[in-house]
N, CA and C atoms as an extended XYZ file, in Angstrom:
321
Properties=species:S:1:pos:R:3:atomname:S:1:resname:S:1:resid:I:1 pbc="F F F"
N         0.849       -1.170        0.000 N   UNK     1
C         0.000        0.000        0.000 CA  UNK     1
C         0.896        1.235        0.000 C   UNK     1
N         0.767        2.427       -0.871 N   UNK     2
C         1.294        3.363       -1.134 CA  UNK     2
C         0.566        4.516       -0.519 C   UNK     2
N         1.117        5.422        0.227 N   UNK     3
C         0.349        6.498        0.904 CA  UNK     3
C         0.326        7.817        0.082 C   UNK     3
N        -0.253        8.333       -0.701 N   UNK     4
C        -0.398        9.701       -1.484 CA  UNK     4
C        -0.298       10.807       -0.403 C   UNK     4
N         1.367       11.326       -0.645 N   UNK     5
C         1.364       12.283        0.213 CA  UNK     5
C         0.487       13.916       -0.543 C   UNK     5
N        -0.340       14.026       -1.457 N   UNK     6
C        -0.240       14.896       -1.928 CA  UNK     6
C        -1.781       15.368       -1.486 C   UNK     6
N        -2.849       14.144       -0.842 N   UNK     7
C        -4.639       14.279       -0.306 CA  UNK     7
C        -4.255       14.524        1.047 C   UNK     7
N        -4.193       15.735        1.447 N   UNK     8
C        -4.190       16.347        2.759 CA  UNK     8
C        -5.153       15.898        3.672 C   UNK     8
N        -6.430       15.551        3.330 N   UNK     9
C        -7.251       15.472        3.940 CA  UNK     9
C        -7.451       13.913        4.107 C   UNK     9
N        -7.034       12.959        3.479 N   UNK    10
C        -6.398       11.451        4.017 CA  UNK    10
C        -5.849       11.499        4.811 C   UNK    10
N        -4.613       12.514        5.286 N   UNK    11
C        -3.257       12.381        6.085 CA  UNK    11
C        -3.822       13.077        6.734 C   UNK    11
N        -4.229       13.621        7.063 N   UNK    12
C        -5.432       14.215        8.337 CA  UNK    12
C        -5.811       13.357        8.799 C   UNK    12
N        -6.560       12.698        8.223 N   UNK    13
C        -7.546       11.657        8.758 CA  UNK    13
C        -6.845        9.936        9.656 C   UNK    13
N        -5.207       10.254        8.519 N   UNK    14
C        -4.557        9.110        9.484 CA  UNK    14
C        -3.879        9.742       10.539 C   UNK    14
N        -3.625       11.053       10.659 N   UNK    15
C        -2.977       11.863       12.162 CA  UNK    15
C        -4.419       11.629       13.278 C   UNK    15
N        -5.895       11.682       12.518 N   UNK    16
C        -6.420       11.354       14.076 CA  UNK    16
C        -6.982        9.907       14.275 C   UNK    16
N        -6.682        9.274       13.302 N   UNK    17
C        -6.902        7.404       13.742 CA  UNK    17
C        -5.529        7.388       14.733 C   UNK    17
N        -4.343        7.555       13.932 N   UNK    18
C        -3.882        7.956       14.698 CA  UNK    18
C        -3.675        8.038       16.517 C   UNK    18
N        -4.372        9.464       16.265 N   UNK    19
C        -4.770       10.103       18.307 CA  UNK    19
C        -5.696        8.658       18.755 C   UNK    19
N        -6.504        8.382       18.147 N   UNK    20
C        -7.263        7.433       18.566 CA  UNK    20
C        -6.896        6.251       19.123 C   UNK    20
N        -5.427        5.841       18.214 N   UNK    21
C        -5.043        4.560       18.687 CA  UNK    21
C        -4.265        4.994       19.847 C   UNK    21
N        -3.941        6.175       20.136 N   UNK    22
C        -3.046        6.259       21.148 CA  UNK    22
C        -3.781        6.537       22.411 C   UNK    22
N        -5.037        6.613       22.864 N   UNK    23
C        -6.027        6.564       23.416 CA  UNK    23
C        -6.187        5.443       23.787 C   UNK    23
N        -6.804        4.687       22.977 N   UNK    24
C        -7.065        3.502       22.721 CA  UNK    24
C        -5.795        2.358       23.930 C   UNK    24
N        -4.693        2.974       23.693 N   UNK    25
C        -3.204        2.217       23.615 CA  UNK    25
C        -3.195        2.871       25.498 C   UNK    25
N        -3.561        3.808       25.789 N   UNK    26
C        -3.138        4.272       27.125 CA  UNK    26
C        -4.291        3.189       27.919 C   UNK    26
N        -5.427        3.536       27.770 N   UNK    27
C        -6.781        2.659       28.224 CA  UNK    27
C        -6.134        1.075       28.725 C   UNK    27
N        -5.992        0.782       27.623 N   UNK    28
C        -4.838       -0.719       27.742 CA  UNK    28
C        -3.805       -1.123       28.442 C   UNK    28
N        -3.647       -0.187       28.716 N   UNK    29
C        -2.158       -0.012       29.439 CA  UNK    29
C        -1.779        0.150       31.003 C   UNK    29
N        -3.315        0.961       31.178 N   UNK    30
C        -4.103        1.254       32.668 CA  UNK    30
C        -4.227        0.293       33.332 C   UNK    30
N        -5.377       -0.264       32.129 N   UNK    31
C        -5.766       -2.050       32.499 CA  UNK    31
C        -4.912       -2.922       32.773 C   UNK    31
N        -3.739       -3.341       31.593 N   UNK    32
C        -2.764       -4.001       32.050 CA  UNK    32
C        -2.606       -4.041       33.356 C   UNK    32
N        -1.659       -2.694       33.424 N   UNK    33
C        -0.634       -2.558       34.845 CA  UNK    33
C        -1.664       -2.503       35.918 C   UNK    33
N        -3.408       -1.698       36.215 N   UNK    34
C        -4.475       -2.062       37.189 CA  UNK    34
C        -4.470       -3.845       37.567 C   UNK    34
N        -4.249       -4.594       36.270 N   UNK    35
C        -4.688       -6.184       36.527 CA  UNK    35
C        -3.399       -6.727       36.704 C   UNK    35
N        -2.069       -5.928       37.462 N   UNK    36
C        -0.581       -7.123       37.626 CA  UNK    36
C         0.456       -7.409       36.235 C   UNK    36
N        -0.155       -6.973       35.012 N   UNK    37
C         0.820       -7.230       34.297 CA  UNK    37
C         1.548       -6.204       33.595 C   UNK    37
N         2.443       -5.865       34.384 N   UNK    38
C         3.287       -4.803       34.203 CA  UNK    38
C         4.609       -4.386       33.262 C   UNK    38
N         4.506       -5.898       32.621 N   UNK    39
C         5.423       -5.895       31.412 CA  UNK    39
C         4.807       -5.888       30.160 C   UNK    39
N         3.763       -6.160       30.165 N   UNK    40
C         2.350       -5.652       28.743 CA  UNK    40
C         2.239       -4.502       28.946 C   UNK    40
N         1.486       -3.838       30.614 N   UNK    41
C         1.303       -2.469       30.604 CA  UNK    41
C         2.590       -1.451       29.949 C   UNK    41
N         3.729       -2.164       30.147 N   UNK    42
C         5.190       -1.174       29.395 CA  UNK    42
C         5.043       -0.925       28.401 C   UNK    42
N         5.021       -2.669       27.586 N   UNK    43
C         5.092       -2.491       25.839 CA  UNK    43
C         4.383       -2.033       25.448 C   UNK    43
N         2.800       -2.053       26.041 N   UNK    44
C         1.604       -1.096       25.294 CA  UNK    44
C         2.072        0.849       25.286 C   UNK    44
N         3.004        0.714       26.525 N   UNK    45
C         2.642        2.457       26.691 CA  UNK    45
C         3.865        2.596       25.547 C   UNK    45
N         5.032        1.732       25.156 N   UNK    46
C         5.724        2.174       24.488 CA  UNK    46
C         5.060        2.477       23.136 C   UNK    46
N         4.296        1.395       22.553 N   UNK    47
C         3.556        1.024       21.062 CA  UNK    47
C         2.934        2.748       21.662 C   UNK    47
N         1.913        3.008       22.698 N   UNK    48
C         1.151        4.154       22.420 CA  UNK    48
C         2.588        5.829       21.965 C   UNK    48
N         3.012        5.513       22.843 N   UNK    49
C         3.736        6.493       22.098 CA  UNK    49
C         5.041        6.539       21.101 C   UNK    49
N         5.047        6.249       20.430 N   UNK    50
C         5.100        5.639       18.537 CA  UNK    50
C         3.979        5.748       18.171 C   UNK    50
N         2.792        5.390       18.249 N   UNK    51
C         1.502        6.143       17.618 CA  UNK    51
C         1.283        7.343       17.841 C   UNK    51
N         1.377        8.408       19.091 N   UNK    52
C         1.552        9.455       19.657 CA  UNK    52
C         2.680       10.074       18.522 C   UNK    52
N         3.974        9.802       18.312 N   UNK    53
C         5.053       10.507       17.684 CA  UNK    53
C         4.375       10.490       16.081 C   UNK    53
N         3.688        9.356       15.496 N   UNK    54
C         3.260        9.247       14.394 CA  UNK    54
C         2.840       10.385       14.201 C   UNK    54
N         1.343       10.185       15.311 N   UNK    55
C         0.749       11.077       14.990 CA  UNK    55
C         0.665       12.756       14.594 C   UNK    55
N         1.769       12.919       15.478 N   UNK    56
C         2.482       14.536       15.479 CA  UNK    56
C         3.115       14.512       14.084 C   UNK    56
N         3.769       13.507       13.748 N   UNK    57
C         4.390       13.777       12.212 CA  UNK    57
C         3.429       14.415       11.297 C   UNK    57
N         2.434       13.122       11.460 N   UNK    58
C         1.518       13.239       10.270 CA  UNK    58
C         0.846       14.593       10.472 C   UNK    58
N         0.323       15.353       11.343 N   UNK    59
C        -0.013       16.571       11.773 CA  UNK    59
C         0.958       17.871       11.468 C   UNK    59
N         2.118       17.207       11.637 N   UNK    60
C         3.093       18.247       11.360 CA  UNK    60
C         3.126       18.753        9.674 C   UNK    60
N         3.202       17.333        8.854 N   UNK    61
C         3.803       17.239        7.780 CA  UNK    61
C         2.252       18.007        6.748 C   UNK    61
N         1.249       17.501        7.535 N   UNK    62
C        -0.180       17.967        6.948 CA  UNK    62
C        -0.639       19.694        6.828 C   UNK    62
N         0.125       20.117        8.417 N   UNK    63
C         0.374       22.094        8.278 CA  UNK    63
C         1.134       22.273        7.739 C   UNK    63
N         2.066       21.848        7.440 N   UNK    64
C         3.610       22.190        6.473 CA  UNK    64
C         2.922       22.559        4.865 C   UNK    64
N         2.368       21.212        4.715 N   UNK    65
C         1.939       21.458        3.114 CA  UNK    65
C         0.883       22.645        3.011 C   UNK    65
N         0.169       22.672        4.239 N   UNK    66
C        -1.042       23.775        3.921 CA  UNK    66
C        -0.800       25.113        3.943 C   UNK    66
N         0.445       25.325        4.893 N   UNK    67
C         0.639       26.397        4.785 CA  UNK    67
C         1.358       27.015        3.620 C   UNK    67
N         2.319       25.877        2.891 N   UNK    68
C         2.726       25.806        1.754 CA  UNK    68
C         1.633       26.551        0.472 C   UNK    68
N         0.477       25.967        0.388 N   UNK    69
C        -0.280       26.391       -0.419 CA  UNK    69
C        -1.338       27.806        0.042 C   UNK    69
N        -0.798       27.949        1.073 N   UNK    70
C        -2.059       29.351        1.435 CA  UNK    70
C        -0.705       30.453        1.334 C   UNK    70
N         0.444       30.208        1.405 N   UNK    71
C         1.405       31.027        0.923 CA  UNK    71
C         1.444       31.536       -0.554 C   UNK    71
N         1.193       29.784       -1.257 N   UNK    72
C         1.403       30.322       -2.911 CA  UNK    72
C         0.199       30.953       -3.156 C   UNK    72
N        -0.814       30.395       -2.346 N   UNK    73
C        -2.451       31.352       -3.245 CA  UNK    73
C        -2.081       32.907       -2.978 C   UNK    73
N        -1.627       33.042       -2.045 N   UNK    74
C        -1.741       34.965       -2.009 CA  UNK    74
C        -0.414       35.594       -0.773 C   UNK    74
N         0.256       36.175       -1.371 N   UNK    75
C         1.150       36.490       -0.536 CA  UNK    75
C         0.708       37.225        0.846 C   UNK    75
N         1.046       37.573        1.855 N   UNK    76
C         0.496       38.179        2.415 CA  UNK    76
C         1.570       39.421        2.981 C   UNK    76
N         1.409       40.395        3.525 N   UNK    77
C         2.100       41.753        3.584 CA  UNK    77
C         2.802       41.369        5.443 C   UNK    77
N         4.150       41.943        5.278 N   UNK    78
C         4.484       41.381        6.960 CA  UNK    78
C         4.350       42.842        7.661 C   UNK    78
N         3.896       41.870        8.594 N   UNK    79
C         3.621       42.916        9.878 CA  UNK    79
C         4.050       42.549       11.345 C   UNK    79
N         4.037       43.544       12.032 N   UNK    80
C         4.778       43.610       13.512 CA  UNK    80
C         4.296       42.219       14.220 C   UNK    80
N         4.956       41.429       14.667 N   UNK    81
C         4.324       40.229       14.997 CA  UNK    81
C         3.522       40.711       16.443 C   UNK    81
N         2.657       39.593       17.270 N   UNK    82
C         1.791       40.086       17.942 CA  UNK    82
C         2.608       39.745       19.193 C   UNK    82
N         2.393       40.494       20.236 N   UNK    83
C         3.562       40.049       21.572 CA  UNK    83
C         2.560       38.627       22.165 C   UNK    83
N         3.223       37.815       22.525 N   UNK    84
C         3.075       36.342       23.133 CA  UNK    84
C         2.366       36.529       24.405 C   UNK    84
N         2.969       37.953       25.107 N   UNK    85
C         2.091       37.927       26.091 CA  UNK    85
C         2.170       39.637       26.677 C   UNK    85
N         1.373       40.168       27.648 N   UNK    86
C         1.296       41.158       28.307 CA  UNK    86
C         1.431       41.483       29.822 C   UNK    86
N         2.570       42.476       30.524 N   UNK    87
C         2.663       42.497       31.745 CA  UNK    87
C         2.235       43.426       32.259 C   UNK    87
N         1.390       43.180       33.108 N   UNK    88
C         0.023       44.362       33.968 CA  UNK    88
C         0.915       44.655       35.257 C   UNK    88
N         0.940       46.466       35.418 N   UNK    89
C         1.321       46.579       36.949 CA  UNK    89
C         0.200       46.870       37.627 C   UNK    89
N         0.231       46.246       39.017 N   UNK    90
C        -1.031       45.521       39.658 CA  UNK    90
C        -0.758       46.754       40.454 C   UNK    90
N         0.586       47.523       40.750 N   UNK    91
C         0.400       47.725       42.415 CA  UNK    91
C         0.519       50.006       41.497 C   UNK    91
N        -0.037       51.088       41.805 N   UNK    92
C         0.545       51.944       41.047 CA  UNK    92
C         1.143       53.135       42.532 C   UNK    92
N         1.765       52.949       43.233 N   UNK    93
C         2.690       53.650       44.239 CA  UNK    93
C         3.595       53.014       43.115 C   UNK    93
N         4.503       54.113       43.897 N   UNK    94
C         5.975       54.179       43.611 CA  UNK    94
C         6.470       53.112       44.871 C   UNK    94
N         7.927       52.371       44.085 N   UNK    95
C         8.190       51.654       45.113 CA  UNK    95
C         8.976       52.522       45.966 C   UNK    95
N         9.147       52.031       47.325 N   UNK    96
C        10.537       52.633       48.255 CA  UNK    96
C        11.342       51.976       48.842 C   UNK    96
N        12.614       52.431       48.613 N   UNK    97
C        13.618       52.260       49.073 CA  UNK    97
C        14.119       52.180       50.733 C   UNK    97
N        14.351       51.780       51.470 N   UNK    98
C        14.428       51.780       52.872 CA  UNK    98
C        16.034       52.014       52.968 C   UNK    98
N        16.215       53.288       53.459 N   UNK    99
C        17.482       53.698       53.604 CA  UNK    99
C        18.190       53.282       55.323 C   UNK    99
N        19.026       53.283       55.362 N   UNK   100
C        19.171       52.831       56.954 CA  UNK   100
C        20.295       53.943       56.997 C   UNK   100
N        20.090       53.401       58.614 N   UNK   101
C        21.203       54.985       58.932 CA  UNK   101
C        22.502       54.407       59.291 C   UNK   101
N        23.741       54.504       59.399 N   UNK   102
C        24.835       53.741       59.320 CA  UNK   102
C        25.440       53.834       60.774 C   UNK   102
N        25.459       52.960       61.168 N   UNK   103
C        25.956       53.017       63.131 CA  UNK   103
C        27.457       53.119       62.946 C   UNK   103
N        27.889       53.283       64.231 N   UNK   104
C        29.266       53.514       64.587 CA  UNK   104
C        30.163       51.618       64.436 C   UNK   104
N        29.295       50.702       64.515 N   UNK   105
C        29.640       49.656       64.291 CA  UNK   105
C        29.873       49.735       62.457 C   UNK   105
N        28.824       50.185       61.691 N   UNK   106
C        29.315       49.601       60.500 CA  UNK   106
C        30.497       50.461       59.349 C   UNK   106
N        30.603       51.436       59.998 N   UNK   107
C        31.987       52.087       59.330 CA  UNK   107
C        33.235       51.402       59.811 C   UNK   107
């Protein structure tokens, strides 16, 4: 079987069978190691994540191409990127400084 990397929306569809099996693969794994067998419960959690890493590929490789093509349909104009986040001052006094007075000990 040959996978057509070129139907986005196939390779979509195997990034969330995919999530599913890795769901699927944790559930199993619960059970296992809940019912004593703790060397199935391993190999399952390993198999789940290898389906887990799959899955991110195939997700990865599926925005890669799309963004690929929403680039070629229309360029778009760059602009100031947006800040990630914002820092609020909560308190609005001025801070102060606590000056001390210098004793005959600390000279």
């Amino acid at each position: 079987m040959r996978i057509d990397f070129s139907d986005l929306d196939r390779m979509a569809g195997i990034a969330e069978a995919f999530g599913r099996l890795f769901w699927c693969l944790m559930a199993v794994a619960f059970l296992a190691a809940l019912f004593g067998s703790a060397g199935t419960g391993l190999l399952v959690l390993i198999l789940g994540a290898a389906s887990f890493c799959a899955r991110v590929g195939f997700e990865d490789f599926v925005r890669a191409r799309r963004g690929e093509e929403d680039r070629s349909a229309k360029p778009q104009a760059r602009s100031e990127p947006e800040p990630e986040f914002t820092v609020h001052r909560t308190s609005r006094r001025p801070r102060r400084t606590r000056v001390r007075a210098l004793s005959r000990d600390d000279v």
